[in-house]
C-alpha positions in Angstrom: -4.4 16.9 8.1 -5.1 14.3 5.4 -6.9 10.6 5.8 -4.9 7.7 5.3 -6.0 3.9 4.8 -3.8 1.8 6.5 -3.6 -1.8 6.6 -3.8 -3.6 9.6 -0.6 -5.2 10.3 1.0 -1.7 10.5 0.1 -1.2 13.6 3.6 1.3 14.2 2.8 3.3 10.9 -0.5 4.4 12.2 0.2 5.4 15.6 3.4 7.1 13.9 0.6 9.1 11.6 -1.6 9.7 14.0 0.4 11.4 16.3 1.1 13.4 13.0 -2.3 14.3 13.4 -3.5 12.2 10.5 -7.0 10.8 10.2 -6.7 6.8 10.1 -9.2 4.5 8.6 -8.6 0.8 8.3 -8.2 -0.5 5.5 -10.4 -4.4 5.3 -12.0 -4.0 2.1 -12.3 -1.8 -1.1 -14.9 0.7 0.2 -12.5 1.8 3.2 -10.0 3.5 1.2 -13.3 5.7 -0.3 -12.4 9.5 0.2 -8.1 8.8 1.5 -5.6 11.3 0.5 -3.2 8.2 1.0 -3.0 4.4 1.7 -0.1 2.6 3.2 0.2 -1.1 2.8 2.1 -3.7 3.9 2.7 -5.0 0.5 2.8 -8.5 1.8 -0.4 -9.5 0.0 -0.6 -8.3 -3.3 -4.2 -7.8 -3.7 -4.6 -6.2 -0.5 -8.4 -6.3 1.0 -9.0 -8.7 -2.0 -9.1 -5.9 -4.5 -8.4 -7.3 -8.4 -8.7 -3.7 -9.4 -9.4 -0.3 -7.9 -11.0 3.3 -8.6 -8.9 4.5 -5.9 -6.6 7.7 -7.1 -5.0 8.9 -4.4 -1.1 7.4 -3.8 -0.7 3.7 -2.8 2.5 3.7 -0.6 4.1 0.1 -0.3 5.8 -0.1 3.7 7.7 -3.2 3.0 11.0 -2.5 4.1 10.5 1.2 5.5 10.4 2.2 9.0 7.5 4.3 10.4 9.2 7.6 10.1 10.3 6.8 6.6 6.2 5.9 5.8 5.7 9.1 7.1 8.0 11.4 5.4 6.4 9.8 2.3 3.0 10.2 3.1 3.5 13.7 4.1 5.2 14.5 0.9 2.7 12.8 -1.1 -0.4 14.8 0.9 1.7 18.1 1.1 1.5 18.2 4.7 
């Protein structure tokens, strides 16, 4: 299964992916999201763990507005899995 960053308010999203079977790391500051397939964020704060700008290349989903199944469908078709 692939390791997603999630933020910290999304409490449902993770428990949702991890009973996917997903690996979950928190996302608090830049070096957490360091080898993620995925992070999820609230998109509530716009530069989330205080990041200006970021190496990270994996997909960025934004959960604002989607439920925890619809964040999953998207990771999962974002991951391939």
């Amino acid at each position: 299964m692939a390791k997603i960053g999630i933020e910290g308010t999304l409490a449902d999203v993770k428990g949702a992916l991890q009973e996917k079977g997903h690996e979950i790391v928190d996302l608090r500051q830049e070096e957490d999201s360091n080898g993620c397939d995925c992070c999820v964020i609230s998109g509530q704060d716009k530069d989330v763990m205080g990041m200006q700008t970021t190496s990270f290349s994996g997909s960025v989903i934004n959960a604002d507005g989607l439920t925890a199944n619809e964040v999953c469908k998207q990771v999962e078709e974002r991951v391939g899995s």
